[in-house]
DSSP file (Angstrom, degrees, kcal/mol; ACC not computed):
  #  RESIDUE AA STRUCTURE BP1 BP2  ACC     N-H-->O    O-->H-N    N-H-->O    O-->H-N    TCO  KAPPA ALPHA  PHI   PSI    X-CA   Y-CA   Z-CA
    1    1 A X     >        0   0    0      0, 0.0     4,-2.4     0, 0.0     5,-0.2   0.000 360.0 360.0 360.0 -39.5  100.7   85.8  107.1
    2    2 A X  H  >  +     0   0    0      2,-0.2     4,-2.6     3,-0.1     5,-0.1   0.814 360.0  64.7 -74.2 -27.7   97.8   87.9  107.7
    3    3 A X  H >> S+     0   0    0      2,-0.2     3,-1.3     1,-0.2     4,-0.6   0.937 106.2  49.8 -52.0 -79.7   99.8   89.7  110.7
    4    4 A X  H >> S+     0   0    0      1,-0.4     4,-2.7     2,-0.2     3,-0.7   0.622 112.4  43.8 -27.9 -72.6  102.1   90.8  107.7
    5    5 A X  H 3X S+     0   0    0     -4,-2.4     4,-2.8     1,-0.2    -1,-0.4   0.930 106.3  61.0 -55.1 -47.2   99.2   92.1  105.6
    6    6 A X  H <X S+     0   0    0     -4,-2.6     4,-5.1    -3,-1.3    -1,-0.2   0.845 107.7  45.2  -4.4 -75.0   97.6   93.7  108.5
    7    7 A X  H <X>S+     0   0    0     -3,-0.7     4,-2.8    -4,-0.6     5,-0.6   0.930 117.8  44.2 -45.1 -69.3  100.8   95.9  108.8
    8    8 A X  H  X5S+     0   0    0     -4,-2.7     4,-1.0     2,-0.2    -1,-0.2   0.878 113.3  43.6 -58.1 -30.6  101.0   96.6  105.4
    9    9 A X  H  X5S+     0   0    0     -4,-2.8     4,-2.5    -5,-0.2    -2,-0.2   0.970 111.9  55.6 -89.0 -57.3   97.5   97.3  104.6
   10   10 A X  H  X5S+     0   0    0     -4,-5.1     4,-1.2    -5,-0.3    -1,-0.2   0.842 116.3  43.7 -34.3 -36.2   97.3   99.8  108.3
   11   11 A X  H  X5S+     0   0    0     -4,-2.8     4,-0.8     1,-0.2    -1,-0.2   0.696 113.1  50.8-108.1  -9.9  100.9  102.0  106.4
   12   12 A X  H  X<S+     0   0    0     -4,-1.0     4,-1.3    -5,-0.6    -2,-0.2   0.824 117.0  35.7 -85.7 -29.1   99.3  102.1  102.9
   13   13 A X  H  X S+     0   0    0     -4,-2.5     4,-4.6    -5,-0.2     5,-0.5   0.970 125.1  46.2 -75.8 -61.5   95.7  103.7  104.3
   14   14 A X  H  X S+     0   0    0     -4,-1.2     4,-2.4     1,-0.2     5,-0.3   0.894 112.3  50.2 -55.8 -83.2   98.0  105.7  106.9
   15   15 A X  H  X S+     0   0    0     -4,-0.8     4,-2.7     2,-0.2    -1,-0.2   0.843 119.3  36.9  -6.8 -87.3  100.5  106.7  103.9
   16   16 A X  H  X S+     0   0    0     -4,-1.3     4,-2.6     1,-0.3    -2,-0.2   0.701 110.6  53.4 -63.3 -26.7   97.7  108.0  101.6
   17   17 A X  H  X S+     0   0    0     -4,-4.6     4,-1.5    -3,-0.2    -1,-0.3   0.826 112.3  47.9 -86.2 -10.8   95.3  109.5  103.9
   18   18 A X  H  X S+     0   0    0     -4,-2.4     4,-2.3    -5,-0.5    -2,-0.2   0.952 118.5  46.9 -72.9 -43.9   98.6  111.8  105.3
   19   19 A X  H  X S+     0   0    0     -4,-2.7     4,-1.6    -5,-0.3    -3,-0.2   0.838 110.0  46.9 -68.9 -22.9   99.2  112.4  101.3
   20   20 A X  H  X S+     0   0    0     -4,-2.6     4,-1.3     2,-0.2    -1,-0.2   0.798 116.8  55.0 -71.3 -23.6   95.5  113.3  100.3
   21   21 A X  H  X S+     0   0    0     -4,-1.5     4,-1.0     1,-0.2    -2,-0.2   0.906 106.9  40.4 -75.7 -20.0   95.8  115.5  103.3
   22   22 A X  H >X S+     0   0    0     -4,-2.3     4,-3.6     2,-0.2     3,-0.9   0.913 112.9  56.3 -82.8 -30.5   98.5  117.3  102.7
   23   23 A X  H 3< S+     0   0    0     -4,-1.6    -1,-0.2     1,-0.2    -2,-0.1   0.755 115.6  46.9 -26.4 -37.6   97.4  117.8   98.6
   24   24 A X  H 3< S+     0   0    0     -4,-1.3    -1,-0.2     1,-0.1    -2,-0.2   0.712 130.9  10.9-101.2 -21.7   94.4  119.2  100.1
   25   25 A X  H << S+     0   0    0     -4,-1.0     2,-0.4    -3,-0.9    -2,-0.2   0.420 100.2  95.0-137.9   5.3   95.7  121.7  102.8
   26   26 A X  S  < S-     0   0    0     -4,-3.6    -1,-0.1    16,-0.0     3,-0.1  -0.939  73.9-128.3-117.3 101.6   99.3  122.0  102.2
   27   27 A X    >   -     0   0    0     -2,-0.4     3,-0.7     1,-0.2    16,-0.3  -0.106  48.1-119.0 -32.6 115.4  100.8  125.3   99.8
   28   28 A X  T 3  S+     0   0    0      1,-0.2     2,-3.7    -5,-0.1    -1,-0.2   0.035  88.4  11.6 -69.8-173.3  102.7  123.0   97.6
   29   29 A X  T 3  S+     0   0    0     14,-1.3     2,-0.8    13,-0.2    -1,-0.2   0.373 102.9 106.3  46.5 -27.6  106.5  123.6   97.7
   30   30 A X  S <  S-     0   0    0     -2,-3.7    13,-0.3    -3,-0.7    -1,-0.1  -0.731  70.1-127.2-107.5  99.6  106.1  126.0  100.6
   31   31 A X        -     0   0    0     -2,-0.8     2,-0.3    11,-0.1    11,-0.2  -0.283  21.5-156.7 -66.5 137.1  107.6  124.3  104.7
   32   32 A X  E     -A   41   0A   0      9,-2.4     9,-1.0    -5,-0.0    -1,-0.1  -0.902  13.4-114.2 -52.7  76.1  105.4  124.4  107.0
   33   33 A X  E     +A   40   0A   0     -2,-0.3     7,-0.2     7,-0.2     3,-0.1   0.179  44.2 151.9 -42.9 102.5  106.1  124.5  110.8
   34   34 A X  E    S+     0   0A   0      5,-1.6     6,-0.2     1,-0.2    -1,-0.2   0.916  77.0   7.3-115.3 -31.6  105.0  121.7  112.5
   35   35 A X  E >> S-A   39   0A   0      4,-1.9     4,-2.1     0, 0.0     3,-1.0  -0.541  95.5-113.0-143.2 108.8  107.0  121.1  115.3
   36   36 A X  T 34 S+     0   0    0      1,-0.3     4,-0.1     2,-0.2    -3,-0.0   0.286  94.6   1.8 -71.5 130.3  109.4  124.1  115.6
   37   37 A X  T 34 S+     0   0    0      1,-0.1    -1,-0.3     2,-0.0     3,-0.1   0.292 129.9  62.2  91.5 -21.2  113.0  123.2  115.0
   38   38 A X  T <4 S+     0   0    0     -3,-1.0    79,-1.7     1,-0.2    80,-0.5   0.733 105.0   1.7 -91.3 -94.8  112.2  119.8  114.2
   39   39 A X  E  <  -AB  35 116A   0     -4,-2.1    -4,-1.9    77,-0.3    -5,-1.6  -0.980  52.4-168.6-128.3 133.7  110.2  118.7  111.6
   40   40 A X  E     -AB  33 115A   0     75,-3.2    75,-1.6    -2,-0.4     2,-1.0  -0.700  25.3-132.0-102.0 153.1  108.5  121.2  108.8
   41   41 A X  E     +AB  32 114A   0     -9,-1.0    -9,-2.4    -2,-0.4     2,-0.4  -0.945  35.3 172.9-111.7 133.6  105.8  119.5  106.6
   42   42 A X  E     -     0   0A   0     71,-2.0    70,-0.3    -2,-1.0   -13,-0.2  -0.722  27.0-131.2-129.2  87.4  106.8  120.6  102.9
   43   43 A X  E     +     0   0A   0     -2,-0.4   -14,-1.3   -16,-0.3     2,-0.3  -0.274  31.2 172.2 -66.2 133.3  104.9  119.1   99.8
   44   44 A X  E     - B   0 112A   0     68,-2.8    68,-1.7   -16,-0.2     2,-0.3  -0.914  29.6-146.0-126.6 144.7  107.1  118.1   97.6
   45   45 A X  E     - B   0 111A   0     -2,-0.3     2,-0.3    66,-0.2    66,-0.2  -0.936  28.6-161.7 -95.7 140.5  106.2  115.8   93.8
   46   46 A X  E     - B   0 110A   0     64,-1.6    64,-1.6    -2,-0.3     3,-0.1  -0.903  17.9-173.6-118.2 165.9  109.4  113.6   93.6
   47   47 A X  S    S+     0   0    0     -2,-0.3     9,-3.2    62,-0.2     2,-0.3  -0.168  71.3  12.8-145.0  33.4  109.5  112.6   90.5
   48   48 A X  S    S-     0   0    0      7,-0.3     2,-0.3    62,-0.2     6,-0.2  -0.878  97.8 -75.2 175.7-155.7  112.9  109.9   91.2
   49   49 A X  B  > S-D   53   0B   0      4,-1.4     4,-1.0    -2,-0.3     3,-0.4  -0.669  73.7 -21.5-122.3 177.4  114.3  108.8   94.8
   50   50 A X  T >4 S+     0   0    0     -2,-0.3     3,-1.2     1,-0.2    -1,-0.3   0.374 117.8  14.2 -26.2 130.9  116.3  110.3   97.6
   51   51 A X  T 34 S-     0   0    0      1,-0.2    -1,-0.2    72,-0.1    -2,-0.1   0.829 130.1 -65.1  47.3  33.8  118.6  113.3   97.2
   52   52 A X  T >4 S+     0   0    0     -3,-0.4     3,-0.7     1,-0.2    -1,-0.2   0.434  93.6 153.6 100.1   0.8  117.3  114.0   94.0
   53   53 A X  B <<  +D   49   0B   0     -3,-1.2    -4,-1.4    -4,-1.0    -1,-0.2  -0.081  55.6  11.2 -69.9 165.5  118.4  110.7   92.1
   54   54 A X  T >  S-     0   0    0     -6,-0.2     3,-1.4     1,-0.1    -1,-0.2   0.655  77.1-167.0  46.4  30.3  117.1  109.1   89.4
   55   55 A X  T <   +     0   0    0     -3,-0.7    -7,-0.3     1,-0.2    -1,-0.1  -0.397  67.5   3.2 -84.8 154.5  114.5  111.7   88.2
   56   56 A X  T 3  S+     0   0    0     -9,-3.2    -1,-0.2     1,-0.1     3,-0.2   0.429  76.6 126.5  84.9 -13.7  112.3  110.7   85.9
   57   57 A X    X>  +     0   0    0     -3,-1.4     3,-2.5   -10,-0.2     4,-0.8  -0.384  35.5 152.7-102.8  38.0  113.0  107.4   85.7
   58   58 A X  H >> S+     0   0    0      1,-0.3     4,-1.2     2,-0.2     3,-0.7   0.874  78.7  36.1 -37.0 -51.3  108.7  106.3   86.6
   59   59 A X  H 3> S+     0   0    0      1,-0.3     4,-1.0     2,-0.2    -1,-0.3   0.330 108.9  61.9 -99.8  17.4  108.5  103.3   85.0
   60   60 A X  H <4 S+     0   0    0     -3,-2.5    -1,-0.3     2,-0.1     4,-0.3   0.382 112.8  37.6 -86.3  -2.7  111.8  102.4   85.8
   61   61 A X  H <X S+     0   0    0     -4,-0.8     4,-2.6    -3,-0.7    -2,-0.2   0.591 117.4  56.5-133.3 -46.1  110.7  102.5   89.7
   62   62 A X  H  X S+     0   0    0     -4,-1.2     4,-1.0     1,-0.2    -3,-0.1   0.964 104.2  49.6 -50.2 -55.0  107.2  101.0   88.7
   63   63 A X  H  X S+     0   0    0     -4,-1.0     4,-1.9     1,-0.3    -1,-0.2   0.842 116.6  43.2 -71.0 -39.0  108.7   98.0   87.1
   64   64 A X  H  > S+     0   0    0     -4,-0.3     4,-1.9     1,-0.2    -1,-0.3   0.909 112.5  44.8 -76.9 -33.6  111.0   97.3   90.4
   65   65 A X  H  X S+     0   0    0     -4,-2.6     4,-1.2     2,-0.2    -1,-0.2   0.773 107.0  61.9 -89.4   3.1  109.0   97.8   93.2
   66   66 A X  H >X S+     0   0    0     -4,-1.0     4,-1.4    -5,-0.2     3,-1.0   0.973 117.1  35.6 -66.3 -45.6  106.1   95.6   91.3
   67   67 A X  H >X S+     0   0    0     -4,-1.9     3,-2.8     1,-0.2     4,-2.1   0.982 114.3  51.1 -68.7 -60.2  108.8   92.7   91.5
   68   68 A X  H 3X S+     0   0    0     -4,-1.9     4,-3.1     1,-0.3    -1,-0.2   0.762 110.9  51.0 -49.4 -22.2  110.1   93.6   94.7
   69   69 A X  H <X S+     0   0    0     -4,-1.2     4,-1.7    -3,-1.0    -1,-0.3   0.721 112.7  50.4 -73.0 -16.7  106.0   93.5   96.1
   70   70 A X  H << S+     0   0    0     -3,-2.8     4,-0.5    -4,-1.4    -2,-0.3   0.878 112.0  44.7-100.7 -21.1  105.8   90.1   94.5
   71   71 A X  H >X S+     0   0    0     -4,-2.1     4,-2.9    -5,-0.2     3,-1.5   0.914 108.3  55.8 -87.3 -40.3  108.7   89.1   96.1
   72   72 A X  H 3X S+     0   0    0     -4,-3.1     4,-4.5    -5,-0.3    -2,-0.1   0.852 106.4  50.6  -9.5 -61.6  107.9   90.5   99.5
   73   73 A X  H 3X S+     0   0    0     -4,-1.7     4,-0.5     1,-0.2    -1,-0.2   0.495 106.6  54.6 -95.7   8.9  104.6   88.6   99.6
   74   74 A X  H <> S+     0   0    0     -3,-1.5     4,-2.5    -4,-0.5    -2,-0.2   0.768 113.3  44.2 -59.3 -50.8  106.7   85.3   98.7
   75   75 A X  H  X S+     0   0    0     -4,-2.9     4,-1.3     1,-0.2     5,-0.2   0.993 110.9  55.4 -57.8 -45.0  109.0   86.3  102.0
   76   76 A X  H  < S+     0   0    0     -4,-4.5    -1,-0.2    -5,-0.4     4,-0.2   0.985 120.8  30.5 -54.8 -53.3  105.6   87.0  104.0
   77   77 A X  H >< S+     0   0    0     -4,-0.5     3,-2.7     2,-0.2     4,-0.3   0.985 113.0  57.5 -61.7 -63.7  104.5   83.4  103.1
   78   78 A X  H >< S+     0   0    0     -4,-2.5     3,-0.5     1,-0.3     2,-0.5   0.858 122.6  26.4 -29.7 -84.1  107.4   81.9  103.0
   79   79 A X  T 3< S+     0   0    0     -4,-1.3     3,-0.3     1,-0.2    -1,-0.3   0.102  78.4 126.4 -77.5  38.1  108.0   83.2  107.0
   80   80 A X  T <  S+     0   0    0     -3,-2.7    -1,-0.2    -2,-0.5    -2,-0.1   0.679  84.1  44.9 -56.4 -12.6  103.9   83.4  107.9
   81   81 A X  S <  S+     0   0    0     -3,-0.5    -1,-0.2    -4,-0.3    -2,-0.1   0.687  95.7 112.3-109.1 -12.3  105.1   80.9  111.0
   82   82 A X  S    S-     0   0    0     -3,-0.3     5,-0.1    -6,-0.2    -3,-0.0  -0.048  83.0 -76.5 -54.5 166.0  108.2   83.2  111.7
   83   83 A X    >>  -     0   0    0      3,-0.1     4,-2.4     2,-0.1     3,-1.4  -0.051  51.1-100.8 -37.5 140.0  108.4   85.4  115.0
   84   84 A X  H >> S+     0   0    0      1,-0.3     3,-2.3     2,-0.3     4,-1.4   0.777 121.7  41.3 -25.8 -87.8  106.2   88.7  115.4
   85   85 A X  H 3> S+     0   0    0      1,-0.3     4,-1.5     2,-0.2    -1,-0.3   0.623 107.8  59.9 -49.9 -22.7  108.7   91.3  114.6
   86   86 A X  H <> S+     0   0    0     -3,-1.4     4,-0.8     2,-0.2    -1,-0.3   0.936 116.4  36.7 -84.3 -45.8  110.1   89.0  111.7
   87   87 A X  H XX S+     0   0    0     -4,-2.4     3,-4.7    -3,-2.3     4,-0.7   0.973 114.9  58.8 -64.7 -58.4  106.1   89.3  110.0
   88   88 A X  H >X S+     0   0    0     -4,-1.4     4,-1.9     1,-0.3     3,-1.9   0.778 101.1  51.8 -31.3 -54.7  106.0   93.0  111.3
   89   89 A X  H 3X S+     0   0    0     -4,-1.5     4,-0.8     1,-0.4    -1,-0.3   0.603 115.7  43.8 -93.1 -14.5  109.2   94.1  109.2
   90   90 A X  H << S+     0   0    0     -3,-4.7     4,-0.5    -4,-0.8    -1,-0.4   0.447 105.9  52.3-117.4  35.9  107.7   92.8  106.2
   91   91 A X  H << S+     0   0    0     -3,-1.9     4,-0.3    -4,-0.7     5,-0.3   0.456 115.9  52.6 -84.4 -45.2  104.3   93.9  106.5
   92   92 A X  H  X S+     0   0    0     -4,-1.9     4,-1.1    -5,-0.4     3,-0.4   0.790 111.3  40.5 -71.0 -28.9  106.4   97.3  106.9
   93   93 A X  H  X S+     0   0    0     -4,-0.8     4,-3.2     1,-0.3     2,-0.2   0.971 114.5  53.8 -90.5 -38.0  108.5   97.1  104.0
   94   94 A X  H  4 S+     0   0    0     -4,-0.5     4,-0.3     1,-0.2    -1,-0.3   0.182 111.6  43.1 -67.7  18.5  105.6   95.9  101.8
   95   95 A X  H  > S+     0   0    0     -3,-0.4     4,-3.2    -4,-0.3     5,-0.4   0.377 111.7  53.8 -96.8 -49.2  103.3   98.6  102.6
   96   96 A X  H >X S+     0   0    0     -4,-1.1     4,-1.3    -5,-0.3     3,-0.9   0.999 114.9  49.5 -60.1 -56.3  106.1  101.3  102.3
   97   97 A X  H 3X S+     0   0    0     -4,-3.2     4,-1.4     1,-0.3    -1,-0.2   0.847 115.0  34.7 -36.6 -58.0  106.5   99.7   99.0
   98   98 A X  H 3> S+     0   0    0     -4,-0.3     4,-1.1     2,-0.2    -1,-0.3   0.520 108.6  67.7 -90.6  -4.3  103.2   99.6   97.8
   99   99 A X  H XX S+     0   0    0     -4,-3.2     3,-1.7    -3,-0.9     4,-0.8   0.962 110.7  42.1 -66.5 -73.0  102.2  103.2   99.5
  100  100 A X  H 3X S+     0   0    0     -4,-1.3     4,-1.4    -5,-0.4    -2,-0.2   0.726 102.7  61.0 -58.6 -33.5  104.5  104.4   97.1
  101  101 A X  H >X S+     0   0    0     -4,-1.4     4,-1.7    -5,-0.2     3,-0.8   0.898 104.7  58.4 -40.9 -48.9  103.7  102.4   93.8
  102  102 A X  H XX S+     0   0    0     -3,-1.7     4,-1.5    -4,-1.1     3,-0.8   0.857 101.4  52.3 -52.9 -68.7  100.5  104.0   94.3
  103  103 A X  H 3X>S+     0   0    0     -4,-0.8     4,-2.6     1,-0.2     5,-0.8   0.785 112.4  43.7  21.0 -84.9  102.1  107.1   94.1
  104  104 A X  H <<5S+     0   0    0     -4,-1.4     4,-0.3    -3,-0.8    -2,-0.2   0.774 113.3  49.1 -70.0 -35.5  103.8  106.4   91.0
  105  105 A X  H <<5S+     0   0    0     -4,-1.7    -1,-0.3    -3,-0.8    -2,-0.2   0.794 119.2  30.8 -81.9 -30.1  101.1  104.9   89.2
  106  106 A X  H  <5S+     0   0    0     -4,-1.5    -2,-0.2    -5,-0.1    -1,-0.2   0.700 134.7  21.8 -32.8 -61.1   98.6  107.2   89.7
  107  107 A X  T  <5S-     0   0    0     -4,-2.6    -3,-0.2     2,-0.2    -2,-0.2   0.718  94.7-121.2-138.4 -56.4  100.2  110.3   89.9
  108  108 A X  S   <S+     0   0    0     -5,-0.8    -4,-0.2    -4,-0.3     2,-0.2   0.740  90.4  43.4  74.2  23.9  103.8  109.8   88.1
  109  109 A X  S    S-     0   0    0     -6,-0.4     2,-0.4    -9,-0.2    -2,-0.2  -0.851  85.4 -96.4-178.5 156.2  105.0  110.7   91.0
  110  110 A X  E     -B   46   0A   0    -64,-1.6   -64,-1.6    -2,-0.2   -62,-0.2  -0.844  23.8-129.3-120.5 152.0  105.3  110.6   94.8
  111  111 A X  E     -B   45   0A   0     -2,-0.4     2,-0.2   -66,-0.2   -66,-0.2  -0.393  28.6-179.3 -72.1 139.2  104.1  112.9   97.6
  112  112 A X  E     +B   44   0A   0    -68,-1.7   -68,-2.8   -70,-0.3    13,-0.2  -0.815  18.0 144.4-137.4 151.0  106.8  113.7   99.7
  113  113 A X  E     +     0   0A   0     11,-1.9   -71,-2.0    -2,-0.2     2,-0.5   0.323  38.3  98.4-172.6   3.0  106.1  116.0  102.9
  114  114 A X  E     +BC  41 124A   0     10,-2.2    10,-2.1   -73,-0.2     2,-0.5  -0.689  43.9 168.5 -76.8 123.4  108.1  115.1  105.7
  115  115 A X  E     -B   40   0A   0    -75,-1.6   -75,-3.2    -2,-0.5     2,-0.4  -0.857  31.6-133.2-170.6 127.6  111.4  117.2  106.4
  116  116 A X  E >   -B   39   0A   0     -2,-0.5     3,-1.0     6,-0.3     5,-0.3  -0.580   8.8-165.0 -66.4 103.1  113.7  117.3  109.2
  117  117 A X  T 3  S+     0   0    0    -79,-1.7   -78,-0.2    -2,-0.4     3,-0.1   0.300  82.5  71.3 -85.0  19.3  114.4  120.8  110.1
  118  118 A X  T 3  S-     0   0    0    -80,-0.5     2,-0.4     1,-0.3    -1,-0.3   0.568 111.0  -8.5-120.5 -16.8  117.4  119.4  112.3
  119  119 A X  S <  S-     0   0    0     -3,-1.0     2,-1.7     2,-0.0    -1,-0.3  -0.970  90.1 -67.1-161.8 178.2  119.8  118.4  109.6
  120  120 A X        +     0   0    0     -2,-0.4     2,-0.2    -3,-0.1    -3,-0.1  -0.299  68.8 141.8 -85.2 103.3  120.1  117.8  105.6
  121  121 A X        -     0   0    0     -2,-1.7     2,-0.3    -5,-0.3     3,-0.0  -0.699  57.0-103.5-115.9 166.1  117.6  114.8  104.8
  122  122 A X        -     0   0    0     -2,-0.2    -6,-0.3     1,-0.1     2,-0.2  -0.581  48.1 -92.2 -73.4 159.5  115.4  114.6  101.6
  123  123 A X        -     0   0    0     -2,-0.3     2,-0.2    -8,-0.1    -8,-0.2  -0.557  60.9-164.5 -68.4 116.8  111.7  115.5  102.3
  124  124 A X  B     -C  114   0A   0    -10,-2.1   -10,-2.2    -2,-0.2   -11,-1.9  -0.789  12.7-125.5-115.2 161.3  110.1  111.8  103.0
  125  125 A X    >>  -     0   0    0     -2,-0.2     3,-2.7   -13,-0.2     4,-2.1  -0.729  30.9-106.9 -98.6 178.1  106.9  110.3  103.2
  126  126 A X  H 3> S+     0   0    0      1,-0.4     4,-2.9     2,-0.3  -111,-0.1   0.795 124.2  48.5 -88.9 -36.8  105.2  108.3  105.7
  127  127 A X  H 34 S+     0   0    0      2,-0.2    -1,-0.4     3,-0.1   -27,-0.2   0.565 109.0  62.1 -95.6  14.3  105.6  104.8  103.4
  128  128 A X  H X> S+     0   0    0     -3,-2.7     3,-3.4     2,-0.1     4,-1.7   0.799 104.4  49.4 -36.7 -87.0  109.6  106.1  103.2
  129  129 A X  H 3X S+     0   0    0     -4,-2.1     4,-1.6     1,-0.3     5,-0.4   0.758 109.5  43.8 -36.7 -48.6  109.5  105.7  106.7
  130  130 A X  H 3< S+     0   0    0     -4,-2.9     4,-0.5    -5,-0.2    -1,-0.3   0.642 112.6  55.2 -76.7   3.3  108.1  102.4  107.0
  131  131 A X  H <> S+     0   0    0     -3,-3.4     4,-2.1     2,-0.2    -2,-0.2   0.673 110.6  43.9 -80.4 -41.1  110.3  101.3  104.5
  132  132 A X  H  X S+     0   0    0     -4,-1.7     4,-1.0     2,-0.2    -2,-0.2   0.801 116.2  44.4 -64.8 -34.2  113.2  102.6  106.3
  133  133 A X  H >X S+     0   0    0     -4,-1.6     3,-1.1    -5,-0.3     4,-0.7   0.906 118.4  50.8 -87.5 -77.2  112.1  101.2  109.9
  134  134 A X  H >> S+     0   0    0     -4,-0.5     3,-1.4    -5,-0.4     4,-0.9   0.674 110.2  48.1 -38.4 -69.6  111.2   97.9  107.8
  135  135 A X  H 3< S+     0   0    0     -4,-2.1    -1,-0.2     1,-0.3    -2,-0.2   0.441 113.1  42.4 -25.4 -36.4  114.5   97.9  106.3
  136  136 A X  H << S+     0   0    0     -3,-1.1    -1,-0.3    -4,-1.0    -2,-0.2  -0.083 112.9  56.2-105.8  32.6  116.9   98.4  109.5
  137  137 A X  H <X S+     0   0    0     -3,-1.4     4,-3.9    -4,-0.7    -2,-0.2   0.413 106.2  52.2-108.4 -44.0  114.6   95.8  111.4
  138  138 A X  H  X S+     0   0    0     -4,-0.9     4,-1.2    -5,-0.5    -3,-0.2   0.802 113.4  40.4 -87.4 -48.0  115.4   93.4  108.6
  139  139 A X  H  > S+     0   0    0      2,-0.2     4,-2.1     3,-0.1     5,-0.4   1.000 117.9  47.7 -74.2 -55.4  119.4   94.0  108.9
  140  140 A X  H >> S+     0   0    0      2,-0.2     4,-2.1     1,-0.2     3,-0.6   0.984 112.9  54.4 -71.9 -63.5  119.1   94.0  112.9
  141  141 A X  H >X S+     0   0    0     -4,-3.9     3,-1.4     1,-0.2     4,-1.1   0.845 112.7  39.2 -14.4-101.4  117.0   90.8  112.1
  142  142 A X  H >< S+     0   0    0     -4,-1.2     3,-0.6     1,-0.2    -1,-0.2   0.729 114.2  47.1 -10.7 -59.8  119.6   89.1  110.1
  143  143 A X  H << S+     0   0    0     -4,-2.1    -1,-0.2    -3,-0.6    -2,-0.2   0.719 115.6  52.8 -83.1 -16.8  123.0   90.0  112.1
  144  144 A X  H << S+     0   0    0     -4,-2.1     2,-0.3    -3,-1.4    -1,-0.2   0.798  80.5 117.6 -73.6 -20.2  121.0   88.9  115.5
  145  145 A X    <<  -     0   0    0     -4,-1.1     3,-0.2    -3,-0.6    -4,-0.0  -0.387  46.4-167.7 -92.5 127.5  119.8   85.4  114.3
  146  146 A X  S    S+     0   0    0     -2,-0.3    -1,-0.1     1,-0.2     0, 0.0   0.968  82.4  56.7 -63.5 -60.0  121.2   82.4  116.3
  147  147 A X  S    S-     0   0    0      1,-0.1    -1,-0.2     3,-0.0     3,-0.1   0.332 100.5-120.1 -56.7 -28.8  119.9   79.9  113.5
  148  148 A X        -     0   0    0     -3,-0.2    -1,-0.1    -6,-0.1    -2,-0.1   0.361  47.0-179.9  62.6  16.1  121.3   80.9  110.5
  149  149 A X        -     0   0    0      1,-0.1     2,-0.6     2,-0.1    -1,-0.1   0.159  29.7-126.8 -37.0 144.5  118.0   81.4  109.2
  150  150 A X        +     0   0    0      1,-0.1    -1,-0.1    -3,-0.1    -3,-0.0  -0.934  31.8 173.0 -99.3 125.6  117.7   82.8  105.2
  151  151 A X              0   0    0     -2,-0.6    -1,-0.1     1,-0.1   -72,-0.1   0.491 360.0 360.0-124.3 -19.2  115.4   86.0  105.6
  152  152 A X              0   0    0    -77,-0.0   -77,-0.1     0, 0.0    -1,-0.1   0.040 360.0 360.0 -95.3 360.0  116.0   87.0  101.8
């Protein structure tokens, strides 16, 4: 169980100090080259979720990822004896989770500043990403499992 918080608590400091940095040194709106061809950093406020959905909708996004963190940190107890990677992927989604509540609650919105200069992605942040990574860990999990184990 503590692996799990670990994880989470390591991509929520990690999350926020990449968002105070970019607040602080980054020309809002305006990409940045960070590694050419690749990835640009752009700050972006999203003010709803991917490809521009939902905007607006704050405390509609508060209210679900508070339940989905309290359900999280049932699954993290609930498998605290499971295999490494099985804590790891929810340490990852509950930190992408709660990076971003932070976000929302704070701010009324979240820092976005990741963006793939090699095809047409939304502008992500750093607890997107572990949310994503958590989230395809959690399906590979699932379709892999001998046991029939319940992971949800």
């Amino acid at each position: 169980m503590l692996f799990s918080f670990l994880i989470a608590i390591f991509v929520i400091i990690f999350d926020q100090l990449i968002k105070y940095w970019c607040v602080m040194n980054l020309p809002f709106q305006q990409p940045q080259v960070f590694i050419p061809n690749f990835i640009n950093l752009t700050y972006l406020h999203n003010y709803g979720a991917g490809w521009g959905m939902m905007q607006g909708r704050t405390l509609f996004f508060i209210f679900i990822t508070m339940f989905v963190v309290g359900y999280l940190c049932y699954l993290i107890y609930k498998h605290q004896n499971d295999s490494l990677i099985v804590r790891c992927t929810y340490g990852l989604l509950l930190g992408g989770a709660v990076g971003n509540l932070i976000d929302r609650v704070r701010l009324g919105y979240v820092i976005d500043m990741i963006q793939l200069d090699f095809i047409n992605f939304p502008v992500f942040n750093i607890a997107d990403a572990a949310l994503t990574l958590g989230c395809i860990a959690l399906i590979l999990i699932i379709f892999t499992d001998q046991e029939g184990k319940d992971y949800l």
